[in-house]
C-alpha positions in Angstrom: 101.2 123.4 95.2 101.9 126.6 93.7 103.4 127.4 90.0 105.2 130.6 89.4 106.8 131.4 85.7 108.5 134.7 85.5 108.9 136.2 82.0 110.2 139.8 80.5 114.2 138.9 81.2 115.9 140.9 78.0 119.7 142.6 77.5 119.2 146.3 77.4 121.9 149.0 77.7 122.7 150.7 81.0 119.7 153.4 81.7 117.1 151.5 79.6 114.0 149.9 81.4 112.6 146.6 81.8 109.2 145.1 83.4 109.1 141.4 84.6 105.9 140.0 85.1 105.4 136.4 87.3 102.2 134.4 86.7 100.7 132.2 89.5 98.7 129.2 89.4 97.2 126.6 92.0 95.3 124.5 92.5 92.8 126.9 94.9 91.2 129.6 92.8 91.8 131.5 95.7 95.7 131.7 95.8 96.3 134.4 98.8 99.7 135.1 98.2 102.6 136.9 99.3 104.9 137.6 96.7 108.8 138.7 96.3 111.2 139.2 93.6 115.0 138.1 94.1 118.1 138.1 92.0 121.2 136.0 91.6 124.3 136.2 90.2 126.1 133.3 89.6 128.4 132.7 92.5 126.7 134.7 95.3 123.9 134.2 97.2 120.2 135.3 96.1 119.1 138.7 97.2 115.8 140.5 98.1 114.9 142.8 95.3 110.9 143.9 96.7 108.7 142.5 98.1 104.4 142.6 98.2 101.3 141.3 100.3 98.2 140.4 99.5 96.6 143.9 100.5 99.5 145.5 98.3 102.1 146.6 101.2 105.7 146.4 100.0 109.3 146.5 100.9 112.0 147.0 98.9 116.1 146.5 99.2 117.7 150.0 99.1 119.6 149.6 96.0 116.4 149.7 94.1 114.9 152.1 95.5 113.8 154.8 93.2 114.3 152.8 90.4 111.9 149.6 90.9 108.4 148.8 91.5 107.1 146.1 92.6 103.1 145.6 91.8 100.4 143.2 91.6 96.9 142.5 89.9 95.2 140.2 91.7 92.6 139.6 89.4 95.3 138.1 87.2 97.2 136.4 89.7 100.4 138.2 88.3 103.3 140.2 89.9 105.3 142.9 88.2 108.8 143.8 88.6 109.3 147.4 86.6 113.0 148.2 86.8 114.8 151.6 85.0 117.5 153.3 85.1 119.2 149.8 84.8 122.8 149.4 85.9 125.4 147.0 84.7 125.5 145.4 88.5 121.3 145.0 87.7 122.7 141.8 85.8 121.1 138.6 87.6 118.7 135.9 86.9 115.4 137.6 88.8 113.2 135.0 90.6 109.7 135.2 91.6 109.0 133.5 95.2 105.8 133.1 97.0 104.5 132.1 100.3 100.7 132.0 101.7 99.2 130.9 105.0 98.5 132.5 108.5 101.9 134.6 108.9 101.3 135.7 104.6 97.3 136.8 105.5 98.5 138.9 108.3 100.5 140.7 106.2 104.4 142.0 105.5 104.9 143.3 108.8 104.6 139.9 110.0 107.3 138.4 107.9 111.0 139.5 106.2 109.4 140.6 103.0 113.2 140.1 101.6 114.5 136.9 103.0 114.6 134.0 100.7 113.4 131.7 104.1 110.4 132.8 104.3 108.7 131.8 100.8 107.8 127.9 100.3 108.0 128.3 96.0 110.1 129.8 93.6 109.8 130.5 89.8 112.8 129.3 87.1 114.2 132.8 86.5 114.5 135.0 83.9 117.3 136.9 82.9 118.4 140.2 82.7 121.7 141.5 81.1 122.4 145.4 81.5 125.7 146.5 79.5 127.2 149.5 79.4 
């Protein structure tokens, strides 16, 4: 069983900068995962935001390209999110989602980095308001 807890969620005005950050914990010291951040808006359907494997490969949807990063520190078992240049349409409840196993250890080409399918755990959310 994995644990994820996402913090960092603020309000900010439109062109300000945020950094979420997502925690792990197992019950393995050696977690070995594959991680992803997603966003929601209440009504639609979650979305791929970026995505990173355990050697640090990442994808990314194309509306955040540019303007999101999507990093880890292994030693820490934590994930970062670092958003600018925020946009009202930014606004969403960000998840963190994991996933380890055969497919996660051969790395991102091997899976769709930004499909909420293929991760077995999510995080509660955080929230993120961008005004204008």
């Amino acid at each position: 069983q994995v644990q994820l807890v996402e913090s960092g969620g603020d309000s900010v005005q439109s062109g300000g900068s945020l950094t979420l950050s997502c925690v792990a914990t197992a019950k393995y010291n050696d977690i070995g995962l594959c991680m992803a951040w997603f966003r929601q808006v209440r009504g639609k359907q979650r979305e791929g935001v970026a995505g990173i494997d355990r050697n640090g490969r990442t994808r990314s949807a194309e509306f955040v390209k540019g303007r999101f990063t999507i990093a880890q520190d292994n030693a820490k078992n934590t994930m970062y999110l670092t958003m600018s240049s925020l946009k009202p349409e930014d606004t969403a409840i960000y998840y963190c989602a994991a996933r380890r196993g055969p497919v996660c250890d051969r790395g991102i080409d091997y899976y769709s980095a930004l499909e909420t399918y293929s991760y077995n755990y999510f995080g509660q959310g955080t929230q993120v308001t961008v005004s204008s």
